[in-house]
MILO-309473 format. One record per residue (C-alpha): z, y, x. Coordinates in pm, whole numbers, plus 50000, padded with zeros to 5 digits. Example, Ala and Ser with C-alpha at 12.3 -4.5 7.8 and 13.67 -1.06 7.14 Angstrom:
BEGIN
50780;49550;51230;
50714;49894;51367;
//
This chain:
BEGIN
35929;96168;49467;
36260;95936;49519;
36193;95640;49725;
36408;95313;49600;
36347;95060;49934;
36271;95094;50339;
36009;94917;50533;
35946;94904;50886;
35577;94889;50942;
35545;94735;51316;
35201;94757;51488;
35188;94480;51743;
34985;94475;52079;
35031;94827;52190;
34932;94823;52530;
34676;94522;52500;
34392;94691;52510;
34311;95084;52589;
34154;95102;52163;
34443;94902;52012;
34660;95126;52171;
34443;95459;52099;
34453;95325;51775;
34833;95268;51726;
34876;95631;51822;
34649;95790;51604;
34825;95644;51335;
35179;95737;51411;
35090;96087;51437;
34973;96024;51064;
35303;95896;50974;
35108;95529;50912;
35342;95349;51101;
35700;95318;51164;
35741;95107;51518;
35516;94972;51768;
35622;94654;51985;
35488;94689;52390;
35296;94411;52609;
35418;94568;52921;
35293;94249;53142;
34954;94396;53051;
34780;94668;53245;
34720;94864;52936;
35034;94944;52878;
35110;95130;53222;
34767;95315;53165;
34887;95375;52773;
35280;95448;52766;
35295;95811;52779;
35142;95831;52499;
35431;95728;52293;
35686;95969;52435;
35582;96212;52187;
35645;96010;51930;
36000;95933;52005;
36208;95990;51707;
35943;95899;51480;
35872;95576;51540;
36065;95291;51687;
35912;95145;51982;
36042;94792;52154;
35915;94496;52356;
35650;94279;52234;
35782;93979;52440;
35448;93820;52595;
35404;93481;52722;
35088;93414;52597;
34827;93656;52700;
34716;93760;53046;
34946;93704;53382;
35309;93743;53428;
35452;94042;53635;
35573;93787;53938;
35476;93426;53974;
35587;93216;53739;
35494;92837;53906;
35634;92619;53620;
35464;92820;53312;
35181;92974;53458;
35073;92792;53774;
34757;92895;53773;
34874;93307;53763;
34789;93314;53390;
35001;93261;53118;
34932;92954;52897;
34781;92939;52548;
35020;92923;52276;
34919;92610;52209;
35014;92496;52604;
35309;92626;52519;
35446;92526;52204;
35511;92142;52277;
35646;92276;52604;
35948;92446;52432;
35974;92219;52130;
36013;91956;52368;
36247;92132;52629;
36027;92119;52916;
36053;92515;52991;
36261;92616;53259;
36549;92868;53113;
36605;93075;53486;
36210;93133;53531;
36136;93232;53174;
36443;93503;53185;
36345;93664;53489;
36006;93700;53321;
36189;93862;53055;
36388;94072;53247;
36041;94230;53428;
35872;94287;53098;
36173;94519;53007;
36234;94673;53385;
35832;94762;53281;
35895;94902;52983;
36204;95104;53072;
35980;95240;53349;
35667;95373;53132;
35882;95471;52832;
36194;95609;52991;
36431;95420;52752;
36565;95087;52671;
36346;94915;52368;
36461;94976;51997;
36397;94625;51911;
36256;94325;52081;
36012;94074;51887;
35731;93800;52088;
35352;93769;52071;
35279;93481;51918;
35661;93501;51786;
35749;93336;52111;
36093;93519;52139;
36205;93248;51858;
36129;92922;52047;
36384;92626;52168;
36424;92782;52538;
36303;93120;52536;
36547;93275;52245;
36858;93181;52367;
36713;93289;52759;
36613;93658;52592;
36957;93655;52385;
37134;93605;52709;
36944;93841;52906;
36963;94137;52638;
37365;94052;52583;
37424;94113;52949;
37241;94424;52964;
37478;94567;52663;
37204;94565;52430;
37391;94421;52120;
37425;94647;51899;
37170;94872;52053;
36858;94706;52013;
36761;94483;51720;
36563;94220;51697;
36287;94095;51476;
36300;93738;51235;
35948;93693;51177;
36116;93452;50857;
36135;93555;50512;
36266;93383;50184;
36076;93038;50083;
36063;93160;49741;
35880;93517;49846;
35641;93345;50106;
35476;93062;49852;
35440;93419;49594;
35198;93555;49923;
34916;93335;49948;
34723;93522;50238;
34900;93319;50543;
35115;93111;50399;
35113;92832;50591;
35159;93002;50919;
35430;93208;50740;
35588;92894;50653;
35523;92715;51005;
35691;93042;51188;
36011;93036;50918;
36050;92683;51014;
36048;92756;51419;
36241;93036;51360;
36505;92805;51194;
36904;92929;51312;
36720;93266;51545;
36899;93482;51278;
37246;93362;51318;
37233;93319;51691;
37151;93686;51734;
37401;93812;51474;
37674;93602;51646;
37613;93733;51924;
37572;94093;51832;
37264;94155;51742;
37140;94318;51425;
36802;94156;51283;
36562;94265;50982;
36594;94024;50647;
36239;93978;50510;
35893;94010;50669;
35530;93968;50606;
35199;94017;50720;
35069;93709;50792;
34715;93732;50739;
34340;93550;50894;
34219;93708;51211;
33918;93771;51027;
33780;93969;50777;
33741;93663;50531;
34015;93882;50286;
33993;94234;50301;
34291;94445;50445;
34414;94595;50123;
34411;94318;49969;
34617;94152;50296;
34903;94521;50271;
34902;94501;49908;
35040;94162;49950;
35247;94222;50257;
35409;94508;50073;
35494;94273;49776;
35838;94093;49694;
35991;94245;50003;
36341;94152;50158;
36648;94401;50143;
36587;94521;50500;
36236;94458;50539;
35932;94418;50853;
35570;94446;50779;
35366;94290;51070;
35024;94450;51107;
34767;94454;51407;
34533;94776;51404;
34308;94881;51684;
33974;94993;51788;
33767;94725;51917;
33627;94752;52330;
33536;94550;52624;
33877;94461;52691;
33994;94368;52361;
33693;94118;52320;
33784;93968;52642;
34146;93885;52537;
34204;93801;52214;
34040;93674;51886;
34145;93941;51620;
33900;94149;51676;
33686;94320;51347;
34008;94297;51144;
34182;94518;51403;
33944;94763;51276;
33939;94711;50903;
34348;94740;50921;
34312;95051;51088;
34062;95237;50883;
34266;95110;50566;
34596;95194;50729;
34457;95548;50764;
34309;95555;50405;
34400;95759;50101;
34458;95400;49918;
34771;95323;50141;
34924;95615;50105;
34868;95554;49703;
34990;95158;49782;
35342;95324;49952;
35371;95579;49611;
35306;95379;49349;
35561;95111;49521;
35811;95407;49614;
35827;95251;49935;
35922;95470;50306;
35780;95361;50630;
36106;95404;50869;
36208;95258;51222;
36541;95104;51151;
36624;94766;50978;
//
């Protein structure tokens, strides 16, 4: 069979929780998934990173960027004064309005990839934000900075969670967000190509946290009018303890995971003549 396009299937969260991570695994040894992006703030990840070294050459693996979700790896007293990081809706208006201090929030940055050079061994293939912080008014042109002076351009890419206006009104599962993250995500492109820095060009994968639409219904559409170099978002995992006590996708962690691992996506992948690989 000849394949005609790329995609980069990215599994967020790895290190979140010990079953999104377990999860994340089992289906890069199935050839399921092309890259994985790290939480390396969280404690899962230091308990979960070995895991990945065998994997190295088969998928990509970079920082998940997390300023969101649990506490930072040193104080942080302007963003997180109470130890834990704020809410993405905390901190939204904070960096739309410029209130978020550009030192503190690249220091943070800075320990979230000394912690994942330390578990994994290596520098991150790409770099992309929970939440798609990594694209917000002071925190993108903090981590461009911070990755430029560690010689990172043209090492390490990074990921435009935007896609074409004209593809994104054709996907109906997520649309708005899809259309609220292309707008925040205005210029992130050309900043990080000017100053080095390769990025994909198309993504998808918006979808409910949910199971109001069932996940091959959510890939079949994710996997549809696809950019020339594109990134499908998707969030697998087994569900535990700790996942319920941090974050709201839950069940549909699950139901992407048992469909990512299913006879119908490898079908979905033929019948599109599509390749999962870990390069833009």
């Amino acid at each position: 069979m000849s394949f005609s396009r790329n995609v980069i299937l990215c599994a967020d969260d790895f290190g979140l929780a010990e079953g999104v991570s377990r999860g994340i695994v089992e289906l890069s040894e199935m050839g399921r998934l092309s890259a994985t992006g790290a939480m390396t703030n969280m404690p899962g990840w230091r308990r979960a990173a070995g895991s990945l070294k065998p994997l190295r050459g088969r998928i990509a693996v970079g920082l998940h960027l997390n300023l969101t979700t649990g506490s930072p790896l040193a104080p942080m007293p302007q963003l997180a004064p109470s130890g834990m990081l704020p809410t993405l809706g905390d901190l939204l208006p904070k960096a739309l309005k410029r209130q978020l201090s550009a030192d503190e929030i690249a220091r943070e940055i800075e320990r979230q990839l000394d912690a994942f050079i330390d578990g994994h061994g290596a520098a991150p293939a790409f770099v992309d934000g929970h939440q798609h912080v990594h694209v917000l008014p002071g925190i993108r042109p903090a981590l461009i900075e911070v990755l430029r002076k560690r010689g990172y351009a043209g090492r390490v890419w990074l990921r435009d969670p935007s896609d074409r206006v004209a593809a994104i009104l054709r996907r109906p599962i997520g649309r708005s967000k899809a259309l609220v993250v292309k707008s925040l995500s205005r210029g992130f492109a050309r900043g990080a190509h000017a100053a080095g820095f390769q990025t994909n060009k198309g993504f998808s994968g918006f979808a409910p946290l949910d199971l109001s639409v069932p996940a091959a219904r959510v890939f079949e559409e994710a996997f549809s009018r696809l950019g020339p170099h594109p990134v499908v978002m998707c969030h697998p995992g087994y569900v535990d303890d700790e996942l319920r006590a941090l974050d709201p996708a839950v069940e549909s962690r699950v139901a992407e995971l048992d469909y990512l691992k299913s006879d119908a996506f490898g079908e979905l992948l033929a019948d599109r003549r599509l390749k999962l690989a870990p390069v833009p």
